[in-house]
PANU-804453 format. One line per field, with one value per residue: residue number from 1; x, y, z of N, C-alpha, C in turn; residue in one letter. Coordinates in steps of 0.001 Angstrom, whole numbers, plus 500000, padded with zeros to 6 digits. Layout:
REM residues N
n NUM;...
n_px X;...
n_py Y;...
n_pz Z;...
ca_px X;...
ca_py Y;...
ca_pz Z;...
c_px X;...
c_py Y;...
c_pz Z;...
res A;...
//
This chain:
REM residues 78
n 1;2;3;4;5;6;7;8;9;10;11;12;13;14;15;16;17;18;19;20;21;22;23;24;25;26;27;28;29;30;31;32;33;34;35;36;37;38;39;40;41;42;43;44;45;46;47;48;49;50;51;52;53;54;55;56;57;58;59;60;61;62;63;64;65;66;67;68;69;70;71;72;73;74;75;76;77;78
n_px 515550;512411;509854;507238;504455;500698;499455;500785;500734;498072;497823;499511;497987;495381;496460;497280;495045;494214;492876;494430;495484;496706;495263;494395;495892;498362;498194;498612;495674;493389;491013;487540;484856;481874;482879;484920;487443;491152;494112;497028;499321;501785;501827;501931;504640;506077;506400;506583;509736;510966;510930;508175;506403;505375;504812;503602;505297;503366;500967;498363;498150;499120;501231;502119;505266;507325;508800;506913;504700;505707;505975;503058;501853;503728;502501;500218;498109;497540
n_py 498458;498493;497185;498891;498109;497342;496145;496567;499165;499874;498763;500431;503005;501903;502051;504990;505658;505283;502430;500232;498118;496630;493629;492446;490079;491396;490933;492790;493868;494877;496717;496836;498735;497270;494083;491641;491684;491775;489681;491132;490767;490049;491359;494094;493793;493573;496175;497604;496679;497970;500057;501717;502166;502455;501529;503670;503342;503959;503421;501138;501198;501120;503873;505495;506525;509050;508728;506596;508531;510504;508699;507882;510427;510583;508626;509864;510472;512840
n_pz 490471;491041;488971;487241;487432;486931;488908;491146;491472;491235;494120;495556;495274;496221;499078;499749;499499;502027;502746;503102;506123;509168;510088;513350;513779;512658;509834;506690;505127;502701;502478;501613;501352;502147;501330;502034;503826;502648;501761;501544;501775;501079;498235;499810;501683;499463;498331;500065;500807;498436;499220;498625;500168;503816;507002;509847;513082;514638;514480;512326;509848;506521;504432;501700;501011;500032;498378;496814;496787;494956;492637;492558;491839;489032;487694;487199;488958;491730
ca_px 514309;510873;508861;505820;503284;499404;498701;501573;500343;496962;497865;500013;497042;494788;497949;497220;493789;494281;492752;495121;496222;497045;494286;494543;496623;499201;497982;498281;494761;492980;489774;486757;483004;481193;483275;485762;488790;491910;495336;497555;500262;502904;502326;503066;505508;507335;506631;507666;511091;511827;510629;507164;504958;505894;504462;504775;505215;502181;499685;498814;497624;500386;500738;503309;507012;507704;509348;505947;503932;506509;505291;502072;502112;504276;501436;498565;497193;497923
ca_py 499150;497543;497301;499336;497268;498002;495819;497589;500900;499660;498655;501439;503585;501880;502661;506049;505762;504565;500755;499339;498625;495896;493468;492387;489536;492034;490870;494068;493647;495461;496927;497621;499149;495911;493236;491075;491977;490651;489797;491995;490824;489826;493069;495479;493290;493911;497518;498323;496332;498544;502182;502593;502238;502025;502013;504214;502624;504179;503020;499500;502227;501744;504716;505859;507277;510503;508020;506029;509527;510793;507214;507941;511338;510579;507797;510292;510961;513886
ca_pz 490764;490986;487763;487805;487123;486773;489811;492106;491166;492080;495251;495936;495188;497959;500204;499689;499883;503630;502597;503546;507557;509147;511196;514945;513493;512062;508368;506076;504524;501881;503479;500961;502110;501980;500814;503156;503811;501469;502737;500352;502941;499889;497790;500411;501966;498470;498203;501113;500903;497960;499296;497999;501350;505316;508013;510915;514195;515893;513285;511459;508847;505836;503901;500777;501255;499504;497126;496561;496729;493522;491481;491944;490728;487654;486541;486830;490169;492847
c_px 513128;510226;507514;504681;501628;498958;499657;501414;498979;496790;498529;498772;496410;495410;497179;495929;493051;493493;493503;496221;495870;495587;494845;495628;497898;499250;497845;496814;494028;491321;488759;485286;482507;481633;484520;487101;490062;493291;495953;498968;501679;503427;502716;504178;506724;507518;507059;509485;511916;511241;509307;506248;505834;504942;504664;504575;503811;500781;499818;498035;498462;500111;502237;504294;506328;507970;507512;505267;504304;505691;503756;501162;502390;503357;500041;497918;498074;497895
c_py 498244;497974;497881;499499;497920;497375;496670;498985;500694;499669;499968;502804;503546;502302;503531;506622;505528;503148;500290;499260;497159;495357;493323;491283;489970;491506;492180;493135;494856;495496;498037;497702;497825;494472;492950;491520;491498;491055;490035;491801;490919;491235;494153;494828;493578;495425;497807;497778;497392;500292;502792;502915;502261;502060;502394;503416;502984;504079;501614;500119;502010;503072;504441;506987;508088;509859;507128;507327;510208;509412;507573;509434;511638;509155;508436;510732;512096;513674
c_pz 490423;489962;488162;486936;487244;488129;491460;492211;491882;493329;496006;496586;496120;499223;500895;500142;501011;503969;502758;505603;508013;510400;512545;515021;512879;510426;507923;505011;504080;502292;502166;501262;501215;501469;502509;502662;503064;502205;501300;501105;501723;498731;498858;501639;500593;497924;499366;501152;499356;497692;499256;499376;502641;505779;509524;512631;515062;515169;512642;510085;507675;505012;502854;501491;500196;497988;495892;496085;495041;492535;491338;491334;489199;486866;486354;488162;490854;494031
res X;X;X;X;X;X;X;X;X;X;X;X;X;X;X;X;X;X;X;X;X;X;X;X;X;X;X;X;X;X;X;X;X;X;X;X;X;X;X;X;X;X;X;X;X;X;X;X;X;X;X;X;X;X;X;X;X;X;X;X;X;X;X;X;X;X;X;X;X;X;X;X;X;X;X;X;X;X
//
């Protein structure tokens, strides 16, 4: 199981927070009001290989699994 880290939770978090979707280049990048965009390509390339995020084929939107959604519940959020 994947260690869950303060910066994987973080990221997870933006997930959730729908910051994160992929550009025109299929980079998953981390999208914040006024700042440039950040290629987060490696973290959710590794959350998703072990459950926490997907994304669904008709979106470059990622979002959290059920599994991911449970994690970030049991550290504090709803």
């Amino acid at each position: 199981m994947l260690e869950q880290t303060a910066a994987r939770l973080a990221l997870l978090r933006d997930v959730a927070d729908g910051k994160v979707f992929d550009d025109d280049d299929f980079t998953p990048r981390l999208h914040v009001d006024g700042e440039e965009p950040v290629d987060v390509r490696h973290g959710v390339w590794e959350l998703e290989r072990h459950g926490w995020i997907e994304q669904p084929s008709t979106t470059r939107l990622w979002e959290p699994t059920e599994f991911g959604q449970a994690l970030l519940e049991e550290a504090g959020r709803a």
